[in-house]
The first five atom37 places (N, CA, C, CB, O) and aatype in JSON, in Angstrom:
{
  "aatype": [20, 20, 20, 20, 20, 20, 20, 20, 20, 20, 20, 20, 20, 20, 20, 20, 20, 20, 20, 20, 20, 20, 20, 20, 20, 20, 20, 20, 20, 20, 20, 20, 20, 20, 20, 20, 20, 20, 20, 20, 20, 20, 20, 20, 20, 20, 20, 20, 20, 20, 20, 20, 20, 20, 20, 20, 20, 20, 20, 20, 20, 20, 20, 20, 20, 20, 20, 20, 20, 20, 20, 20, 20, 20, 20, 20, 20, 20, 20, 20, 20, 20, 20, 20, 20, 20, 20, 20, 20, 20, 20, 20, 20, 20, 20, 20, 20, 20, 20, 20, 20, 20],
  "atom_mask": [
    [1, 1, 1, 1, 1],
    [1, 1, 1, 1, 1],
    [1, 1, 1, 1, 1],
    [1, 1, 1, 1, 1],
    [1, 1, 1, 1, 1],
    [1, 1, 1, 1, 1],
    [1, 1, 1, 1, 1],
    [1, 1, 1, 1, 1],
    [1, 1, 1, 1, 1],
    [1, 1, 1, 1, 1],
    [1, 1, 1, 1, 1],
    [1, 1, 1, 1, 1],
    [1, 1, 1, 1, 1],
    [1, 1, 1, 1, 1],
    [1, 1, 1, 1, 1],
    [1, 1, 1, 1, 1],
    [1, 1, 1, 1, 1],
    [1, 1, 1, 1, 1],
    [1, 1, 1, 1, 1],
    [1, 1, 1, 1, 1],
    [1, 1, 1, 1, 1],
    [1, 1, 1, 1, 1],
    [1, 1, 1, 1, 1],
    [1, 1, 1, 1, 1],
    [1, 1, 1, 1, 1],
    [1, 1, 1, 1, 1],
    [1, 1, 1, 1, 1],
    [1, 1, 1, 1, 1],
    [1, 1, 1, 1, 1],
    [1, 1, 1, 1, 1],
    [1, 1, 1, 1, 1],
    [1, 1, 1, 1, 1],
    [1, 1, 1, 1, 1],
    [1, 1, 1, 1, 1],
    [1, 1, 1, 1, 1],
    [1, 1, 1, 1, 1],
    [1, 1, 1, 1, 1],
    [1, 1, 1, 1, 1],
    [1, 1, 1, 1, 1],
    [1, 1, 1, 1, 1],
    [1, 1, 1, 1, 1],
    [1, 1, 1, 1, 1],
    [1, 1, 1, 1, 1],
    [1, 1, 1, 1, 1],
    [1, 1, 1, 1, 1],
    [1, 1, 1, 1, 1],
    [1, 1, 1, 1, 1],
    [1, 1, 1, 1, 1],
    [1, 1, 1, 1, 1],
    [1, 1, 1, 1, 1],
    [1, 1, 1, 1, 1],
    [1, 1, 1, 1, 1],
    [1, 1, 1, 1, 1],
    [1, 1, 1, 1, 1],
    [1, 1, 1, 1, 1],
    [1, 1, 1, 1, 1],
    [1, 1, 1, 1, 1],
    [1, 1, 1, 1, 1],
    [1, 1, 1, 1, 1],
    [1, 1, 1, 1, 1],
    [1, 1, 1, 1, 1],
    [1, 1, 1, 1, 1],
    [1, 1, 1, 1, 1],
    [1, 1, 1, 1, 1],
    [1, 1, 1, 1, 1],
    [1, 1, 1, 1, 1],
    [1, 1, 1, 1, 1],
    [1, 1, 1, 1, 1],
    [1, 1, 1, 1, 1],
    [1, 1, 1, 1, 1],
    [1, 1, 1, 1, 1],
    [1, 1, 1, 1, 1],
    [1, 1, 1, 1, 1],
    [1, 1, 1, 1, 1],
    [1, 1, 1, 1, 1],
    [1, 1, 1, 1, 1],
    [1, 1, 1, 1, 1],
    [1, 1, 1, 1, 1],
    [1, 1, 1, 1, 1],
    [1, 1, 1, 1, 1],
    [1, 1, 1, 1, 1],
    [1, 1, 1, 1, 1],
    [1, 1, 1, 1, 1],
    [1, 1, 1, 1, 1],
    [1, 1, 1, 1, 1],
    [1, 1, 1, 1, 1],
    [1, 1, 1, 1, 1],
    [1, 1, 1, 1, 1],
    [1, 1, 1, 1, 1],
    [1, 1, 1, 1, 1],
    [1, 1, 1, 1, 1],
    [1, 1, 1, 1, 1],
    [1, 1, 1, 1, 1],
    [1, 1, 1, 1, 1],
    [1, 1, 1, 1, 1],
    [1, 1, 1, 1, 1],
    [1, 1, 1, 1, 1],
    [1, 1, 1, 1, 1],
    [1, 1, 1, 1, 1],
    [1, 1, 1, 1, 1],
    [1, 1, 1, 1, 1],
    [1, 1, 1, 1, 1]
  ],
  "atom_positions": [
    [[209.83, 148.84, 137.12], [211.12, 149.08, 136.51], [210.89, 149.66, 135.11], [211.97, 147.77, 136.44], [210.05, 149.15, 134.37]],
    [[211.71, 150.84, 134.7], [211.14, 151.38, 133.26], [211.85, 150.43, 132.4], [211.51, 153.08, 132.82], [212.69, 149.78, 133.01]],
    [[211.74, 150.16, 131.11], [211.74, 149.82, 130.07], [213.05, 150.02, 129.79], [210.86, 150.32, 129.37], [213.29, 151.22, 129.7]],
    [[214.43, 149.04, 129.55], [215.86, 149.39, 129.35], [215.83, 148.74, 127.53], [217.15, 148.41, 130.75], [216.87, 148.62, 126.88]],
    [[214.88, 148.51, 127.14], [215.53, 147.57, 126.03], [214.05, 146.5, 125.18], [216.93, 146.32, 127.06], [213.12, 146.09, 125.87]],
    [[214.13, 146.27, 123.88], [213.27, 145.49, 123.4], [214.03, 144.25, 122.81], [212.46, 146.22, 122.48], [215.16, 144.28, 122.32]],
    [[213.22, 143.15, 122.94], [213.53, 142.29, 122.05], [212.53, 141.72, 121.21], [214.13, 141.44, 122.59], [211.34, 141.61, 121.53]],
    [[213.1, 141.34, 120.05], [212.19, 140.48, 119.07], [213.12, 139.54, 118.2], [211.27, 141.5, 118.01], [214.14, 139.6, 117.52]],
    [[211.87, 138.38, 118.75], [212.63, 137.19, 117.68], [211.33, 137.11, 116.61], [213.07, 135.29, 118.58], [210.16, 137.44, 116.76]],
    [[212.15, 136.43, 115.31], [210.76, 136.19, 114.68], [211.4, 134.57, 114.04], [210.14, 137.69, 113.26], [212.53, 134.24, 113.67]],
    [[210.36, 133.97, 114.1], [210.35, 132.35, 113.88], [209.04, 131.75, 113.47], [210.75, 131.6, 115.2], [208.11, 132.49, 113.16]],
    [[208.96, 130.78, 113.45], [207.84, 129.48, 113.79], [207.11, 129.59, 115.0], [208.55, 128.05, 113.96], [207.75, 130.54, 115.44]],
    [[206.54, 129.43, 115.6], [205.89, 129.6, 116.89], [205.34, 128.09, 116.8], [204.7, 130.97, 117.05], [205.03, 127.63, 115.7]],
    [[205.23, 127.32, 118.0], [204.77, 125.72, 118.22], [203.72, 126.36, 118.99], [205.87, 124.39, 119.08], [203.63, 127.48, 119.51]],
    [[202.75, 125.09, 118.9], [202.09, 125.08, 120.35], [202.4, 123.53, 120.4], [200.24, 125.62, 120.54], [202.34, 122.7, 119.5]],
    [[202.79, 123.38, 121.86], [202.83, 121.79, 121.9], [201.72, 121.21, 122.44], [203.95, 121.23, 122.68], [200.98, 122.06, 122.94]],
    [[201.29, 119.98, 122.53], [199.63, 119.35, 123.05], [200.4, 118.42, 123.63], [198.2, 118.7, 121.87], [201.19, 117.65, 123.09]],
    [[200.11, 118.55, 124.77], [200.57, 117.34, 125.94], [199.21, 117.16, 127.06], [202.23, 117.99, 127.0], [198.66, 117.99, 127.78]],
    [[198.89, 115.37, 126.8], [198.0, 114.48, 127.88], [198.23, 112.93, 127.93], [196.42, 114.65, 127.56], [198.41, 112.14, 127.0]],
    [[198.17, 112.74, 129.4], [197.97, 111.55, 129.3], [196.93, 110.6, 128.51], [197.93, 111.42, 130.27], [195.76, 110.82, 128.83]],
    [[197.04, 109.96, 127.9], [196.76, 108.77, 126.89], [196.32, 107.89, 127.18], [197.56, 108.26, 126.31], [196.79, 107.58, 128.27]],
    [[195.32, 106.9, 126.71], [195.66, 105.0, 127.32], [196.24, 104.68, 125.82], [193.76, 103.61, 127.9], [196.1, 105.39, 124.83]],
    [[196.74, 103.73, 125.88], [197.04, 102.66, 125.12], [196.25, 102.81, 123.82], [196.76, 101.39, 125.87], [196.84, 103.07, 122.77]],
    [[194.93, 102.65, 123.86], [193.83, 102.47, 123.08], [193.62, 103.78, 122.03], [192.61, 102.23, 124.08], [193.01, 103.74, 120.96]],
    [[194.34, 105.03, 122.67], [194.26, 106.19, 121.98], [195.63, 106.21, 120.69], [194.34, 107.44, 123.21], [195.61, 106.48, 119.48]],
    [[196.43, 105.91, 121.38], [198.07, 105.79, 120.53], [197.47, 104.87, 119.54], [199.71, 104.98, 121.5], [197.52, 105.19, 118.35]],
    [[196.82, 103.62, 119.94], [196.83, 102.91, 118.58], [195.3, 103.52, 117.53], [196.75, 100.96, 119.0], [195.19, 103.12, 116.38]],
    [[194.7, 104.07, 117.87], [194.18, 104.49, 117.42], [194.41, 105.39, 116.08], [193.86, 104.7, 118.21], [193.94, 105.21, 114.95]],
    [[195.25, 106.37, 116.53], [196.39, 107.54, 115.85], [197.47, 107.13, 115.33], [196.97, 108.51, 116.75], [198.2, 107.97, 114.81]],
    [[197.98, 105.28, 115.34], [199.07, 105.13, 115.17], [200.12, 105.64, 115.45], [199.08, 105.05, 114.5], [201.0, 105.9, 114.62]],
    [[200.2, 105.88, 116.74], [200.94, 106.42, 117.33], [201.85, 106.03, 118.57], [200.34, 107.16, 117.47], [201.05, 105.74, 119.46]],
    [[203.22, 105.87, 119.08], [204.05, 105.62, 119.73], [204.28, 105.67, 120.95], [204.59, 105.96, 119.37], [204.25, 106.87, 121.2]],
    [[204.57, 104.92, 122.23], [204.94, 106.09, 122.99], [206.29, 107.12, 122.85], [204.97, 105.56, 124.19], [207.05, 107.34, 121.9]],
    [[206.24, 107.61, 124.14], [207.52, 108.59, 124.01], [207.98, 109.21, 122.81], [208.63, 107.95, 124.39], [209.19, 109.34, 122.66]],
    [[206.96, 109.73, 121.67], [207.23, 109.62, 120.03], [206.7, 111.21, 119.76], [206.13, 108.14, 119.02], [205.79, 111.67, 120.44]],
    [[207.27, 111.89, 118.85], [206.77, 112.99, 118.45], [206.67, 112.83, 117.06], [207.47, 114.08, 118.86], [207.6, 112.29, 116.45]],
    [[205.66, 113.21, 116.48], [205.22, 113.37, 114.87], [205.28, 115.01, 114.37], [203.43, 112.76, 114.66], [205.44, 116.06, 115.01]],
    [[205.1, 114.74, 113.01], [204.64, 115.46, 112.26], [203.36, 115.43, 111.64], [205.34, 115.49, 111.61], [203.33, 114.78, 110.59]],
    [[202.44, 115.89, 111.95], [201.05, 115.15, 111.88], [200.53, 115.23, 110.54], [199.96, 115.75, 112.85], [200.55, 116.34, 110.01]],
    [[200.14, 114.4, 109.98], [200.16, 114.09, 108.73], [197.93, 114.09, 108.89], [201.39, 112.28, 108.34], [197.35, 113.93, 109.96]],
    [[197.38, 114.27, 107.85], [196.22, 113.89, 107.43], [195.47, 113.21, 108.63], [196.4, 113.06, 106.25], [194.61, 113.76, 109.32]],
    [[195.9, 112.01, 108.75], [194.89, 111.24, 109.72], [194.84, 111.57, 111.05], [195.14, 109.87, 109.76], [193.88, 111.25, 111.76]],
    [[196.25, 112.48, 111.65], [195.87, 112.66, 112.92], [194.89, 114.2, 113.5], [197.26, 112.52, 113.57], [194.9, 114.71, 114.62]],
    [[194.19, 114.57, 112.36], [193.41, 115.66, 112.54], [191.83, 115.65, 113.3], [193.35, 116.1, 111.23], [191.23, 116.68, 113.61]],
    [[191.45, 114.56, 113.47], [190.51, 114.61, 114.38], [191.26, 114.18, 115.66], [189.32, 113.77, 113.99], [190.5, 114.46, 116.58]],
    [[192.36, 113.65, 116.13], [192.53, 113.8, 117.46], [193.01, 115.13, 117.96], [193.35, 112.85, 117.86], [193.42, 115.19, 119.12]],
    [[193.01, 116.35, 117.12], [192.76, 117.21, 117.76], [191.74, 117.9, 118.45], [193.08, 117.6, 117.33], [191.79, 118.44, 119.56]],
    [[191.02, 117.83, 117.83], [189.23, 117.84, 118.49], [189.34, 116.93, 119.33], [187.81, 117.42, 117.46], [189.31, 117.56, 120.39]],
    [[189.44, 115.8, 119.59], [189.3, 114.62, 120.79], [189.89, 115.33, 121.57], [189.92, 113.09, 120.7], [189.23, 115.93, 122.42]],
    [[191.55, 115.5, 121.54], [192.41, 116.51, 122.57], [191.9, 117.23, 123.19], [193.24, 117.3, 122.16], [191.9, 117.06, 124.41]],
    [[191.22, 118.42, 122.59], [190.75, 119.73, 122.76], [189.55, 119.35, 123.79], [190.31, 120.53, 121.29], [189.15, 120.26, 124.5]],
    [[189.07, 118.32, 123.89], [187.72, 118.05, 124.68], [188.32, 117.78, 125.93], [186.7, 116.8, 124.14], [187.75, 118.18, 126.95]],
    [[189.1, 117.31, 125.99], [189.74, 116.56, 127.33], [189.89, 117.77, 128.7], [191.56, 115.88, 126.85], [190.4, 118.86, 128.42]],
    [[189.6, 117.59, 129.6], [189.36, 118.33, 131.03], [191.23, 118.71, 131.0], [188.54, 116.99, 132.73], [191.64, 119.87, 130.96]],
    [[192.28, 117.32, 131.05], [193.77, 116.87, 130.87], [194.64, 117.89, 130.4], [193.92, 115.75, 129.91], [195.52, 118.3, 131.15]],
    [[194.49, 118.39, 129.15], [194.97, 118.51, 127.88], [196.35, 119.91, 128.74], [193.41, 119.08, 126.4], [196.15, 120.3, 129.89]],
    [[197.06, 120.21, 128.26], [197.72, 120.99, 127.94], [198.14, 121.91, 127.33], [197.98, 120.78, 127.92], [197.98, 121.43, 126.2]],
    [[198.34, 122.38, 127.24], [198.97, 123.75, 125.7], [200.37, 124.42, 126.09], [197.65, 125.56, 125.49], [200.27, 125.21, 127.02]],
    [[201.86, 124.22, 125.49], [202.98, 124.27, 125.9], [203.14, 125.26, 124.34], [203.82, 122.7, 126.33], [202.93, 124.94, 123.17]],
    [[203.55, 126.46, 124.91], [203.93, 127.44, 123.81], [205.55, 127.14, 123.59], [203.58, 129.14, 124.3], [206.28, 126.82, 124.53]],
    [[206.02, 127.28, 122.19], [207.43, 126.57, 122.15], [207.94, 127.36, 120.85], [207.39, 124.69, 121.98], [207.86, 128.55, 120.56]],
    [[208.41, 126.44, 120.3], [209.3, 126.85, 119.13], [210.84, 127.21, 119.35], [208.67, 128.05, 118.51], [210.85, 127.57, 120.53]],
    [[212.07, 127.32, 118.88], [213.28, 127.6, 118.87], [213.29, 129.1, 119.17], [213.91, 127.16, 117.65], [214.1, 129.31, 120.07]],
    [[212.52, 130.57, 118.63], [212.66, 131.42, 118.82], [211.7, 132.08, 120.25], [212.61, 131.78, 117.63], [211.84, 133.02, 121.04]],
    [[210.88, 131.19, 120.08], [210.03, 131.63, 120.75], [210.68, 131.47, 122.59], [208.66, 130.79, 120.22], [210.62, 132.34, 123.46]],
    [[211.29, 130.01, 122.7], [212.02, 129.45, 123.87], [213.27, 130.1, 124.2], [212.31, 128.08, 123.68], [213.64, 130.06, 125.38]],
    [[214.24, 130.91, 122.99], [215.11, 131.7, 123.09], [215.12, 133.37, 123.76], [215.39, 131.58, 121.95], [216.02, 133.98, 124.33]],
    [[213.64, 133.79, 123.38], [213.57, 135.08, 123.65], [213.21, 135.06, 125.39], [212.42, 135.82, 122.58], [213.77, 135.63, 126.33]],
    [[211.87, 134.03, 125.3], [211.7, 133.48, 126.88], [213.25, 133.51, 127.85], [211.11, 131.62, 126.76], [213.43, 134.2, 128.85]],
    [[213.94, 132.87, 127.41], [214.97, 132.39, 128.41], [215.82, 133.77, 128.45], [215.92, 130.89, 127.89], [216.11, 134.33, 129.51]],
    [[216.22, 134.32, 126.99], [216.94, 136.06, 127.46], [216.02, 137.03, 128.43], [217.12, 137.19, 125.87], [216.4, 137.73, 129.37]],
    [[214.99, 136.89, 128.04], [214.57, 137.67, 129.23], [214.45, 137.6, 130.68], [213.7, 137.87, 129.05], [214.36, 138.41, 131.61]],
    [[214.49, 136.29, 130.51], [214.35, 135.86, 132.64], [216.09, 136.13, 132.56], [213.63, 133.32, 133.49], [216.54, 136.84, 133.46]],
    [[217.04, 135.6, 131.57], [218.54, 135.82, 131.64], [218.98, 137.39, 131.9], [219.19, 135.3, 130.23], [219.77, 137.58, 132.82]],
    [[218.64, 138.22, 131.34], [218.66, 139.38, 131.22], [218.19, 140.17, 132.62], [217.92, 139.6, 130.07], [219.2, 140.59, 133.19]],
    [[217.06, 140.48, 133.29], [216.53, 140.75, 133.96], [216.6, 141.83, 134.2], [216.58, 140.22, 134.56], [216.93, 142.21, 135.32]],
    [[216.28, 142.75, 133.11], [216.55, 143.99, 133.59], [215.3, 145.29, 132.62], [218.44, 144.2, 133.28], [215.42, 146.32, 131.95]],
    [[214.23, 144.43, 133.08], [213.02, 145.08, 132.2], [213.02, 144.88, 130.38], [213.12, 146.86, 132.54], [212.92, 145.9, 129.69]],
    [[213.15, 143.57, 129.73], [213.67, 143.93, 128.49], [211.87, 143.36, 128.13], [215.44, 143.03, 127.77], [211.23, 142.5, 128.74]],
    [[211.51, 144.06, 127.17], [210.17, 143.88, 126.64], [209.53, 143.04, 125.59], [209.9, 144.85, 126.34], [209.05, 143.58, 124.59]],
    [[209.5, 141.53, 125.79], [209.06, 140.79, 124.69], [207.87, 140.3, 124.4], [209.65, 139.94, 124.62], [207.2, 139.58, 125.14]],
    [[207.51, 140.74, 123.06], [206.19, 140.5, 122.25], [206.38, 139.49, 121.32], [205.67, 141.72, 121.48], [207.47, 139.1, 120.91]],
    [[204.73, 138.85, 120.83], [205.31, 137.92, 119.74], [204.16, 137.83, 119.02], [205.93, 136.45, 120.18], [203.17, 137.67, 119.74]],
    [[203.91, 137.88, 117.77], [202.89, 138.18, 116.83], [202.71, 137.19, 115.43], [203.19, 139.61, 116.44], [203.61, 137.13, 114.59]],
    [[201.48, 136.45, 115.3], [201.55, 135.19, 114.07], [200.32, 135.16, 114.43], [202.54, 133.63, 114.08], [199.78, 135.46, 115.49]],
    [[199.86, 134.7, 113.29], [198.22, 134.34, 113.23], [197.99, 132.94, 113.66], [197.56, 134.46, 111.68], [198.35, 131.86, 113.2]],
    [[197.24, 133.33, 114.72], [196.42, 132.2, 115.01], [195.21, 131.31, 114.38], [196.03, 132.54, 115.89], [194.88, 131.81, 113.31]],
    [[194.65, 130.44, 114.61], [193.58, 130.13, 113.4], [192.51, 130.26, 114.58], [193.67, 128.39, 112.36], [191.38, 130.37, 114.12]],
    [[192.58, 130.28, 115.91], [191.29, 129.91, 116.6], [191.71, 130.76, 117.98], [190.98, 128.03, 116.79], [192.84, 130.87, 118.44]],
    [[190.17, 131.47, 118.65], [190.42, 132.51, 119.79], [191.39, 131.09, 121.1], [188.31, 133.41, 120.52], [192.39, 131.11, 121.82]],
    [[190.34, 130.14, 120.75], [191.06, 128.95, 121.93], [192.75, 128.7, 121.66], [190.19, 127.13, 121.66], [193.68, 128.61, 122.47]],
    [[192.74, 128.66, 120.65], [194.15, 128.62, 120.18], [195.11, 129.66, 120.99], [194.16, 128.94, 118.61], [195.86, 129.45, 121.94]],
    [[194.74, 131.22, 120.08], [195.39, 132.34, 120.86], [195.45, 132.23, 122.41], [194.67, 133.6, 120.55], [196.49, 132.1, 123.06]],
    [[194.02, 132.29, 122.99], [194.38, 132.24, 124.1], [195.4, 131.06, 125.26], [193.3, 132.44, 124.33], [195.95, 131.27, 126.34]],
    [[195.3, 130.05, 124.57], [196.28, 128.76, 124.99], [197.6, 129.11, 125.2], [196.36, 127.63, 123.92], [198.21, 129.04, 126.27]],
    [[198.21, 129.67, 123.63], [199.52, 130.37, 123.9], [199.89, 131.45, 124.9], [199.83, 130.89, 122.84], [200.86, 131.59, 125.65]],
    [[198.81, 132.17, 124.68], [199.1, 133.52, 126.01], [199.09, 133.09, 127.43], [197.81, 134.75, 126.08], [199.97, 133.44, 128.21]],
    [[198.02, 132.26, 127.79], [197.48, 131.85, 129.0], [199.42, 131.06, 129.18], [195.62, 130.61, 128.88], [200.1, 131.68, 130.0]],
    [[200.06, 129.98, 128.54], [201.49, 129.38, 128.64], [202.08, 130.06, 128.31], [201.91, 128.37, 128.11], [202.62, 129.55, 127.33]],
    [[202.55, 131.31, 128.48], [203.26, 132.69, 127.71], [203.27, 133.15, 129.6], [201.92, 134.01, 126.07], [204.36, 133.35, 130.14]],
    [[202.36, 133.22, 130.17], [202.11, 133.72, 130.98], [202.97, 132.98, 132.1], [200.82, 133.84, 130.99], [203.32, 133.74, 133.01]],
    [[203.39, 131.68, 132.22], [203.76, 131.37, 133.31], [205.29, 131.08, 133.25], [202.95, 130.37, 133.76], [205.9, 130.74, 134.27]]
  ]
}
């Protein structure tokens, strides 16, 4: 289908980190169930722990980012969306693209 149209949002971009847990990890991190943070100082090595896990997840998100997603499957009519922010790490980039993708 040729190309009818572009869109661009520009925002925040998330990546979200979603795995199952035991018990022993939450208290570790001081952390909740069913709870979302703002990660402050101490929870910076459970990202490295995360990142090791076989489990782990990577959920690309944000308000603009989930908006442009949804006009385009809404839309359906070839509209072309890109999205551009610096990443800090290739694993990183590729996490978002690889959940960009589905």
């Amino acid at each position: 289908m040729p190309l009818k149209g572009a869109l661009l949002g520009m925002g925040n971009p998330l990546l979200d980190v979603s795995c199952v847990v035991d018990q022993a990890f939450l208290d570790k991190y001081q952390l909740k169930l069913n709870d979302q943070i703002l990660a402050e100082e101490k929870h910076v090595p459970m990202y490295k722990e995360l990142a090791a896990r076989a489990d782990v997840e990577y959920i690309a998100g944000g308000a603009t980012q989930n908006s442009i997603r949804v006009a385009q499957w809404m839309l359906q009519v070839g509209v072309q969306v890109s999205a551009a922010w610096p990443l800090t790490t290739r694993r990183t980039q590729a996490s978002v693209h690889n959940s960009l993708q589905q």
